[in-house]
C-alpha positions in Angstrom: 0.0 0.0 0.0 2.8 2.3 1.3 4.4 1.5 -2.0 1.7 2.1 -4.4 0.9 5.4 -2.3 4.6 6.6 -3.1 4.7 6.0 -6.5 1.7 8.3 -6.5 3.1 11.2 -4.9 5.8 10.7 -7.2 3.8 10.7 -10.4 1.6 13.8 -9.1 4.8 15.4 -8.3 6.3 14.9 -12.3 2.9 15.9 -13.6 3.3 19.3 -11.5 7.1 19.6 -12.1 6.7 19.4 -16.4 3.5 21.8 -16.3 6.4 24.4 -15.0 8.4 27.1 -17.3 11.8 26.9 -16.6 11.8 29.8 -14.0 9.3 28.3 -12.2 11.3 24.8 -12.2 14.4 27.1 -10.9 12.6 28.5 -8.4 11.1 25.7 -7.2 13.9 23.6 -6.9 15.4 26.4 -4.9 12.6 26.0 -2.5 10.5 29.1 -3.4 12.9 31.4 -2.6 13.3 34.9 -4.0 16.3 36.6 -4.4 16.6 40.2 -1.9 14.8 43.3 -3.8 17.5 44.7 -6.0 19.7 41.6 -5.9 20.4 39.7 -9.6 18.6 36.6 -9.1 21.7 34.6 -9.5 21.9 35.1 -6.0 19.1 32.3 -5.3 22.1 30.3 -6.0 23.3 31.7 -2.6 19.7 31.2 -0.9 19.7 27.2 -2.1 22.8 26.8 0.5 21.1 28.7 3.4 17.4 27.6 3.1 18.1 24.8 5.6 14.8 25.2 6.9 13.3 23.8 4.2 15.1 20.7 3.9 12.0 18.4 5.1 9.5 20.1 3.0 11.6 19.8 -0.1 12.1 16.0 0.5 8.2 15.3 -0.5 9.3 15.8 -4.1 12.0 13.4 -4.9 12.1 14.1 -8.4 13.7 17.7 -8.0 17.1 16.4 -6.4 18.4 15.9 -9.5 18.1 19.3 -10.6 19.7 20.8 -7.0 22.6 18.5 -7.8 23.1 20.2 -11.2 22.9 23.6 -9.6 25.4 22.5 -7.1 28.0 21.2 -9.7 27.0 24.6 -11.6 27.8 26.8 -8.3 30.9 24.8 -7.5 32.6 25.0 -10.8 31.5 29.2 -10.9 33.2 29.4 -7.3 36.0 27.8 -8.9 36.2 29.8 -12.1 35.7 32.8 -9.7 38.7 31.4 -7.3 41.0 30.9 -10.2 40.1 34.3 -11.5 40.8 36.0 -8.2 43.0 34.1 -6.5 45.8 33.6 -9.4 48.3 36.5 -9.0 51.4 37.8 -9.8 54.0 38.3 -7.2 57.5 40.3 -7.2 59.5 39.9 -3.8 63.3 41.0 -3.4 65.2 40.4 -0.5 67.7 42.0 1.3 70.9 44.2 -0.6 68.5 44.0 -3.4 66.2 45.9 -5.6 64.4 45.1 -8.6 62.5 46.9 -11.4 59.9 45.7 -13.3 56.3 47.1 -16.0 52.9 45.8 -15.1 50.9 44.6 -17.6 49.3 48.4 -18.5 52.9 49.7 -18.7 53.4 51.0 -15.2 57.1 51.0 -14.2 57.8 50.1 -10.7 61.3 50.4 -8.7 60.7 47.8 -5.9 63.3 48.4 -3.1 64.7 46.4 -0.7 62.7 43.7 1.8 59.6 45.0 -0.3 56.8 43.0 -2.4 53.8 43.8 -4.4 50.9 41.8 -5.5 48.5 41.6 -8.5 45.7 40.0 -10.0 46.9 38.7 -13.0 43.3 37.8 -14.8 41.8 41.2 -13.3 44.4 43.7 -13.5 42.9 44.6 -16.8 40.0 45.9 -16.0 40.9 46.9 -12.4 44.4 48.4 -12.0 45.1 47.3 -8.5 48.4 46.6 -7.0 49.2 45.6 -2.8 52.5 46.6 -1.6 54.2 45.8 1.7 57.6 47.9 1.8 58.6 50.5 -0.4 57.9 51.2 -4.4 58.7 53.8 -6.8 55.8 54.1 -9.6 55.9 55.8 -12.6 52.2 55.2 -13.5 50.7 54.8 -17.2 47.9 57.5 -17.3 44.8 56.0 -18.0 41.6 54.5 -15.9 42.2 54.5 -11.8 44.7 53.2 -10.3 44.9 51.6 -6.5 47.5 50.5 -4.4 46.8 49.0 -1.1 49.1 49.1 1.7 47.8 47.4 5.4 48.6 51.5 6.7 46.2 52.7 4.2 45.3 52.8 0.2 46.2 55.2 -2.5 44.6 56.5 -6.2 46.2 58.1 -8.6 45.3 58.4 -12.6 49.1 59.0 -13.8 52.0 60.2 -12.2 55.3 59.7 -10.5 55.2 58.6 -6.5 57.1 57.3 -3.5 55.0 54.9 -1.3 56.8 53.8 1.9 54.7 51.4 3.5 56.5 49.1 6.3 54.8 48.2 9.6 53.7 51.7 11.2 55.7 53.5 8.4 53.1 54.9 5.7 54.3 57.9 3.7 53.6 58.7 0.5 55.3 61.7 -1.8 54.3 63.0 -4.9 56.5 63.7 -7.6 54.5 64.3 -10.3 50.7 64.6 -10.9 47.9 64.1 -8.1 47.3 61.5 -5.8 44.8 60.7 -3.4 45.6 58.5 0.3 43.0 57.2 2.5 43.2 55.7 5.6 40.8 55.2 8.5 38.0 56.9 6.7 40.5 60.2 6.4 41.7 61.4 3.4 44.3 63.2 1.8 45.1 65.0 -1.7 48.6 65.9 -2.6 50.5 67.3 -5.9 53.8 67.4 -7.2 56.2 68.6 -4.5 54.0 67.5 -1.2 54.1 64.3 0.8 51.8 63.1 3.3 52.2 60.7 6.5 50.5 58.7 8.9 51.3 60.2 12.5 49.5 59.9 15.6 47.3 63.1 14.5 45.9 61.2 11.2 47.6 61.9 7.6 49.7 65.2 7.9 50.3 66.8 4.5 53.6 68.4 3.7 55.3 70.7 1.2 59.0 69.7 0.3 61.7 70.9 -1.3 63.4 69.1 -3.7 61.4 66.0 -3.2 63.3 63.7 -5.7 65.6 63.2 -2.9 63.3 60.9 -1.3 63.3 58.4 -4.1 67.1 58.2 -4.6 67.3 55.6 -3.1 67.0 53.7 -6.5 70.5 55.1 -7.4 71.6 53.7 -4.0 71.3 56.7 -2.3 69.1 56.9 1.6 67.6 60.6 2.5 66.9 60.9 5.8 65.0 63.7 7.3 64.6 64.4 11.3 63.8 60.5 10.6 64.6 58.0 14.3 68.0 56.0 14.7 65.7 53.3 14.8 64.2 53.4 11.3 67.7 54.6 9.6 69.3 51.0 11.5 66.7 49.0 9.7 67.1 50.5 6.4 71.1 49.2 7.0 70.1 45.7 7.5 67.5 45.6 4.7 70.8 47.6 2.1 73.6 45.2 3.5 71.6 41.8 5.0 73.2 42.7 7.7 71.7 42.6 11.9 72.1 45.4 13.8 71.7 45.6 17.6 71.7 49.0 18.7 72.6 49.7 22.5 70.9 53.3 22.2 67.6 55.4 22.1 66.6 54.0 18.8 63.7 57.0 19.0 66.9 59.6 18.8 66.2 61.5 15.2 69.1 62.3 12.4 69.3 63.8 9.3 71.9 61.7 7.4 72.4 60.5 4.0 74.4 57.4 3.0 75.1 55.2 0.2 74.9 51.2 0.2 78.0 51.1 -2.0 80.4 50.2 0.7 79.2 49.1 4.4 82.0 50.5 7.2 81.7 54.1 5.0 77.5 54.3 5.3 78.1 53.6 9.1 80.8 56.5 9.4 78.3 58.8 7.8 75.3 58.0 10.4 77.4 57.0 13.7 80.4 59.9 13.5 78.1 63.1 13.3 75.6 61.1 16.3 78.7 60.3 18.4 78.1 56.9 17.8 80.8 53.6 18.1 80.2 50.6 16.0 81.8 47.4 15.6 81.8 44.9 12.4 81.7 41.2 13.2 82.3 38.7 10.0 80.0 41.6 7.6 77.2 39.7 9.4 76.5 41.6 12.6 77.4 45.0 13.6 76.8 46.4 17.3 76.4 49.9 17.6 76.6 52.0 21.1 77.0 55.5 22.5 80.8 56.7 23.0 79.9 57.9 26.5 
């Protein structure tokens, strides 16, 4: 009886499935549900996977499981696509006593300094000129459509022009060597031109105006500018030139204005520890410990 009752139901319910037009089947097998007012209706993909509620009613009509199998294979292999899409980039890395230079795809040339990296999408960059750097770039950027870089201190926009972007732990400061550029950061925002720089300090993004700003990117000649800047900060930019490790017995908050080249080791360290009053000592062009004379 039990049996001949089910294979009622089940006839009833392919009678009622094929009187359907395809939308209705689609909807259907997604349990009735309707996509949020405003949203594409692709998303009832999305609602198939959270209408858990459902599950028991859905069950009376066996003959639609094969049809939530084929959207499932569908949404797998378009998470997949969307994955590969998204998730395949392009990465440039250079270690320490090293820089490297390199064009994005659009023609963009980018001076990547030392213990730096930058990220892209290599499917989307394309249509969505976005870049992620961790350290410190120079960009000469192809004018055209917008283009972002993302830094964990904050993100920057620009549409063609010639920037510095230092952008290392609590370090964000960008400078403007040509054109216009706009940083954001914790929903504040900055505009700068050719001949300003801005920084992240404790009093939000500070705006500058400098003169002769091109110093700041010499360091792609080899040459390190450093403004009112802490011991601290000028020490790492040593290890980072020279893969060397530093320990500093010393305020490493103590600010200097120095300049020195990463041509030669014991002569950059003569430059920064002589006019500081400052002793060092070289062991095996590995390690150098660095004190105060008194």
């Amino acid at each position: 009886m039990n049996k001949r009752k089910d294979s009622d139901n089940k006839k009833k319910s392919n009678e009622f499935f094929s009187k359907m037009n395809s939308e209705e089947r689609i909807m259907f097998t997604a349990g009735g549900l309707k996509p949020p007012k405003g949203r594409p209706e692709e998303d009832i993909l999305e609602s198939i996977l959270e209408n858990k509620e459902q599950e028991n009613a859905r069950r009376l009509f066996p003959v639609v499981w094969p049809f939530r199998a084929v959207a499932a294979v569908f949404l797998v292999i378009l998470v997949g696509y969307a994955g590969f899409v998204v998730f395949s980039q392009e990465k440039i890395a250079t270690g320490y006593a090293e820089q490297t230079e390199l064009t994005l795809p659009d023609g963009t040339e980018v001076v990547l300094n030392a213990g730096s990296e930058i990220i892209w999408s290599k499917n989307l960059f394309s249509l969505r000129r976005t870049i992620r750097l961790n350290g410190e770039a120079f960009l000469n950027v192809k004018k055209g459509n917008k283009f972002i870089i993302k830094t964990k201190n904050g993100n920057v926009e620009i549409l063609g022009t010639k920037l510095n972007i230092l952008a290392r732990k609590d370090q964000f400061t960008v400078s403007c060597m040509e054109g216009k550029v706009k940083v954001s950061t914790n929903n504040r925002q900055q505009i700068i031109t050719t001949g300003e720089l801005v920084e992240l300090t404790e009093n939000g993004l500070v705006k500058k105006q400098v003169e002769n700003i091109e110093v700041i990117s010499l360091w792609k000649q080899g040459i390190f500018h450093f403004e009112n800047t802490p011991l601290g900060a000028i020490f790492a930019e040593f290890e980072r030139q020279f893969n060397i490790s530093i320990v500093f017995k010393g305020n490493n908050n103590r600010l200097a204005t120095v300049d020195f080249s990463n041509e030669n080791l014991e002569q950059a360290l003569e430059v920064v520890c002589v006019p500081m009053e400052l002793k060092y000592e070289i062991k095996n062009n590995k390690k150098v410990i660095i004190s105060e004379k008194n």
